[in-house]
C-alpha positions in Angstrom: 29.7 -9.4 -11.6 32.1 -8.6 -14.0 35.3 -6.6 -14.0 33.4 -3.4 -15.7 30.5 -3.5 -13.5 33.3 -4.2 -10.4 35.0 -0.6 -10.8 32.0 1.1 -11.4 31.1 0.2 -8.2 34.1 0.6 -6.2 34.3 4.5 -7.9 30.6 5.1 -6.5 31.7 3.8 -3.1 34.8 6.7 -3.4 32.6 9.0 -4.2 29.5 8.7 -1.4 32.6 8.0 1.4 34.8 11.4 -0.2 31.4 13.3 0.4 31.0 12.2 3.6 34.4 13.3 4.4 33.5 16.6 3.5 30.3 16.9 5.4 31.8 16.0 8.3 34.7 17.8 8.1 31.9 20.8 7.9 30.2 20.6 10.6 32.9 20.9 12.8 33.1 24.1 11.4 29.7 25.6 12.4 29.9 28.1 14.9 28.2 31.1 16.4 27.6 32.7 12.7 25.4 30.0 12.2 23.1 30.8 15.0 23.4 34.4 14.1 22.2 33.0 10.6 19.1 31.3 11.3 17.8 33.9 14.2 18.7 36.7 11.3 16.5 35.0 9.0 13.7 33.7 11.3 13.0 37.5 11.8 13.3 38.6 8.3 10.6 40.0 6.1 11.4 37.2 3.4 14.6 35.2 2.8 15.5 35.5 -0.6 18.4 32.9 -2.3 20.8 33.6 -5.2 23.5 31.4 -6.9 24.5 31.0 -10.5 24.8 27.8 -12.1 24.6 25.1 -9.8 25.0 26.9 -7.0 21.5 28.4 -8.1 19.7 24.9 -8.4 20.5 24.6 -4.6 19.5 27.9 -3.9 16.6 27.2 -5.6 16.2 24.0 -3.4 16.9 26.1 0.0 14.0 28.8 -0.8 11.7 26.0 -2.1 12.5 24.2 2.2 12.2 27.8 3.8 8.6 27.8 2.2 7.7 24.5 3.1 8.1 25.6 6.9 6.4 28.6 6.4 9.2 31.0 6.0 8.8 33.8 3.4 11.3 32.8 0.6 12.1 33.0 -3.1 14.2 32.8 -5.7 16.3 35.8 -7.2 18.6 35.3 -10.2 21.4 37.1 -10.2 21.2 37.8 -13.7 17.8 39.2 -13.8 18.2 41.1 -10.7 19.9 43.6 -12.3 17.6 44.0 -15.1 14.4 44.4 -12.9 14.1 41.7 -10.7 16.1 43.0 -7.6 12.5 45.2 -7.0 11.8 42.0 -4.7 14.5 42.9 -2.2 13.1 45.4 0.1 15.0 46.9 3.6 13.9 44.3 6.3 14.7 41.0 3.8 17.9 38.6 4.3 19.2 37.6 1.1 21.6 34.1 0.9 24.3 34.3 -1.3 25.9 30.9 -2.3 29.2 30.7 -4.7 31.9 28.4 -4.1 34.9 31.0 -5.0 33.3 33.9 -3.7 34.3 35.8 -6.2 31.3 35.1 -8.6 31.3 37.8 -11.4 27.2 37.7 -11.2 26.9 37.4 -7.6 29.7 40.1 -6.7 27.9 42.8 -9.1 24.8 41.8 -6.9 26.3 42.8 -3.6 26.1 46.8 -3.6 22.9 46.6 -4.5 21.8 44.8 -2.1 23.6 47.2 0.7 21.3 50.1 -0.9 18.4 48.7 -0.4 19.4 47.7 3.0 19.1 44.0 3.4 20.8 41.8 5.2 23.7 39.4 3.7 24.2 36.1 4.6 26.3 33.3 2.3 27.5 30.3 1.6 30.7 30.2 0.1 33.8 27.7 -0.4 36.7 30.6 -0.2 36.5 32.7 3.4 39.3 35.1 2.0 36.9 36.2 -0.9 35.3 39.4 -1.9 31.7 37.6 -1.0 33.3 36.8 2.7 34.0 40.5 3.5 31.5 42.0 2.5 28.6 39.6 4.2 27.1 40.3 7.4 27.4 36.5 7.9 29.5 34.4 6.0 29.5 30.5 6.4 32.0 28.4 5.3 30.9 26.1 2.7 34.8 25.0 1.6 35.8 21.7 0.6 39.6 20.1 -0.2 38.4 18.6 -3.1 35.7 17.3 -5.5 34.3 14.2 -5.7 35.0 14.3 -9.1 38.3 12.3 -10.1 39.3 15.4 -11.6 38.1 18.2 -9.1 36.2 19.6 -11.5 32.3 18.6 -11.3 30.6 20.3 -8.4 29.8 17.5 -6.0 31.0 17.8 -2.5 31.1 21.3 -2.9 26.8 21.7 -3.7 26.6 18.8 -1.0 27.8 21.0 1.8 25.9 23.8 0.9 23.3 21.6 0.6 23.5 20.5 3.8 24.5 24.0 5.2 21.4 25.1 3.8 19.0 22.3 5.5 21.0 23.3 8.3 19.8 26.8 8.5 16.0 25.2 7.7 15.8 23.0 10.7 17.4 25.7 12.5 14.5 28.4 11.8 12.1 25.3 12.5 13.4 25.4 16.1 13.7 28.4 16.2 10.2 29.8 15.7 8.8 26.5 17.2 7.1 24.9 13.9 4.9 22.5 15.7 3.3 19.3 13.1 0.2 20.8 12.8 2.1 23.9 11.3 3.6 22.0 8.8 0.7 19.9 8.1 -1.5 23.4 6.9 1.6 24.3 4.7 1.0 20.4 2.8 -3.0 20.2 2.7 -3.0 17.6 -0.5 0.4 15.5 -0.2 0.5 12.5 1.6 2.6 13.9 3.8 -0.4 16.4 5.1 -2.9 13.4 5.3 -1.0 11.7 7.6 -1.1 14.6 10.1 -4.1 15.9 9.9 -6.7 13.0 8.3 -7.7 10.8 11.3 -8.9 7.2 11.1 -12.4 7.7 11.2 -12.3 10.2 8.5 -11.2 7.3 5.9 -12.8 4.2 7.9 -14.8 1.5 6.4 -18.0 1.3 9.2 -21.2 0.2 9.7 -23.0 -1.5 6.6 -19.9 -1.2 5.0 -18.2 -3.4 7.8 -17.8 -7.3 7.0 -18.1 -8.9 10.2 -18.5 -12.5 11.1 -19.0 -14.2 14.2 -16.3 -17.3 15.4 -18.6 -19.8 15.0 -20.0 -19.2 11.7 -18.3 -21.2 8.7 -15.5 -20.6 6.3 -18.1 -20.3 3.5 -20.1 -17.7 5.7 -17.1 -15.6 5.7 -15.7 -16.0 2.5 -19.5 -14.5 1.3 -19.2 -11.9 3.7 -15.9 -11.0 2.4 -16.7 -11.4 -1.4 -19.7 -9.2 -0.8 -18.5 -6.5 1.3 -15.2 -6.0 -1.3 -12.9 -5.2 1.3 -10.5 -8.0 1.6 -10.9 -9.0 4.9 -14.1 -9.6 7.7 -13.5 -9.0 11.2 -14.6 -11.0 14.0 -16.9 -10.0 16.7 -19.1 -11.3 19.6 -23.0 -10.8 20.1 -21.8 -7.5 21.6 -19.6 -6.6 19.2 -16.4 -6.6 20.7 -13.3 -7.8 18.5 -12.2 -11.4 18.6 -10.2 -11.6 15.7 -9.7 -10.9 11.6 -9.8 -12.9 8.4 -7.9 -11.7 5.7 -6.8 -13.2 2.4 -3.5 -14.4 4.2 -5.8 -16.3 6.7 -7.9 -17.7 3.8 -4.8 -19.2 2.2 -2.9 -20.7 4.6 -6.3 -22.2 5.5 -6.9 -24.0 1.9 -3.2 -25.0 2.0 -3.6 -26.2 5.6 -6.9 -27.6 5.3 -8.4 -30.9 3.0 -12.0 -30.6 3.8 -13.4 -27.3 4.6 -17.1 -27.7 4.1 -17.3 -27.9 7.9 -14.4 -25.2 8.9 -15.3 -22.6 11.9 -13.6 -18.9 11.7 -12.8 -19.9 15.1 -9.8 -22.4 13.0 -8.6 -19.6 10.6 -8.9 -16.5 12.2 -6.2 -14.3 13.4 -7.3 -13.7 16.9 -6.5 -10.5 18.9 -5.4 -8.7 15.6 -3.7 -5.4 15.9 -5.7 -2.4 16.0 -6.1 1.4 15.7 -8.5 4.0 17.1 -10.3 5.8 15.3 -9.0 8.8 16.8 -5.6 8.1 15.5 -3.7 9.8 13.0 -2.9 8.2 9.4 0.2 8.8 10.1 0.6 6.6 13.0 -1.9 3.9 10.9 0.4 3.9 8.2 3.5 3.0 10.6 1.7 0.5 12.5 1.3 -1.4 9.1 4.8 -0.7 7.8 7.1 -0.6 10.5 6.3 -4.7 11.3 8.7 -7.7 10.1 5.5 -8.9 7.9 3.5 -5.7 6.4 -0.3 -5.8 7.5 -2.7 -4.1 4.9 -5.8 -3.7 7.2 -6.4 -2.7 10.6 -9.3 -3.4 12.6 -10.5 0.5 13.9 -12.0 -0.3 18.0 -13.3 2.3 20.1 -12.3 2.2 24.0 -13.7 -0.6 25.1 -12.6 -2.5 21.9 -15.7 -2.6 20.1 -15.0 -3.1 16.5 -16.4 0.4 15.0 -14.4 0.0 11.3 -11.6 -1.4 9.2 -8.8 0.6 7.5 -6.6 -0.8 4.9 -3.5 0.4 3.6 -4.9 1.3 0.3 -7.5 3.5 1.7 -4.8 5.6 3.2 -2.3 5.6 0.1 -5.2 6.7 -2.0 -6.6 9.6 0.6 -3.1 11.4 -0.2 -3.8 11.6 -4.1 
């Protein structure tokens, strides 16, 4: 590495540690406004977030979360507010202000306006002695002693603490109105995200004539057919009564021709993987998905057994990857 490459490094490593500092230092500053905060919102009509510059982009962020857990929320800028736009605020709303001086020329021109239409105040702000501060129903400190910029100019810790202030207050209305999973899931129908909590196994599962199975004491060539034919990388195992003995999968098939000189006479029994792990078809995606990933060596296919471990299916990884597009 050279000296360039060396500094450029040790200045990242400042700045992630410097933002830490102020995170830290900010949560130790949460108090009972905070809970006032979330329970305010929680029971609003709508939350509605405003912030110029780049305060605004993590307004924007905030509004876009508050959404995502079902929470009534948008986007107001300050700007066009007062040139039509405030018509969104109505009495009943909370509206989050963020500014780091508090003294915002757009956002203090906002406030009265706001108070006539009766709508509750809540913001974010890095100065507790501003104009923003006193006239809040709930003001949270977003302060921090300095930038991570070596000049304390570019906002970084500053938009990370609101930020995090502001994911705060997310999680907090989460808990507070008791989103459950399947909430959330309804709120994400098409991501992957919403497959994993609401697809189940059987709804993506390879079965029946689609299912390559093999018997132990067939051959390697029998299987390799039955795997070549049925397209799915792998053939599972079973017994006369279909119960699950094992898996071949293209792993297995390799380290059997690096393993093995002659195979003309090889039995699955020599080269499958016996008592594979399995899902139920009942199961989640989700918890598919993290049976395959969250291993020291990532499995691709999972044999799917019913309750007496009858091999029913197989799922593989790309079936679920490819159910969330």
């Amino acid at each position: 590495m050279n000296e360039i490459s060396q500094k450029l490094l040790l200045e990242a490593n400042r700045v992630i540690l410097d933002e830490i500092k102020s995170l830290e230092k900010a949560a130790t500053r949460l108090n009972e406004k905070f809970a006032q905060a979330v329970i305010l919102m929680s029971n609003a009509n709508k939350v509605i977030l405003s912030g110029i510059g780049k305060s605004g982009l993590v307004a924007k962020k905030i509004a876009a979360s508050l959404s995502s857990i079902g929470v009534s929320s948008v986007f107001l800028h300050p700007v066009e507010s007062l040139h039509g736009d405030l018509g969104m605020v109505q009495k009943g709303d909370v509206v989050i202000l963020l500014s780091k001086s508090g003294s915002t020329e757009e956002i203090v021109r906002l406030v009265p306006y706001l108070k006539m239409r009766n709508a509750g105040i809540i913001s974010i702000i890095g100065n507790m002695n501003s104009f923003l501060a006193t006239n809040s129903d709930i003001a949270l400190d977003g302060s921090v002693d300095y930038e991570a910029c070596p000049h304390n100019l570019v906002p970084t810790s500053s938009t990370l603490v609101a930020q995090a202030i502001g994911d705060a207050l997310v999680v907090g209305c989460m808990h507070y109105k008791k989103v459950t999973i399947e909430d959330f899931a309804r709120l994400h129908p098409l991501g992957q995200l919403g497959k994993n909590i609401t697809l189940k196994v059987k709804d993506i599962a390879h079965t029946k004539k689609h299912l390559p199975a093999v018997t132990s004491s067939d051959t390697f060539k029998t299987a390799l057919i039955e795997i070549t034919e049925k397209g799915l990388g792998c053939a599972v195992v079973i017994d006369s009564k279909g119960i699950l003995e094992g898996i071949i999968t293209d792993g297995d098939i390799r380290r059997a021709l690096q393993k093995f000189n002659n195979i003309e006479k090889l039995k699955v029994s020599e080269i499958m993987t016996a008592n594979p792990v399995t899902i139920s078809s009942e199961a989640f995606l989700g918890e598919a998905l993290g049976i395959m990933e969250n291993r020291p060596s990532q499995i691709n296919v999972l044999p799917v057994v019913d309750a007496k471990n009858k091999c029913i299916g197989v799922v593989r990884l790309h079936d679920i990857l490819r159910s969330g597009q």
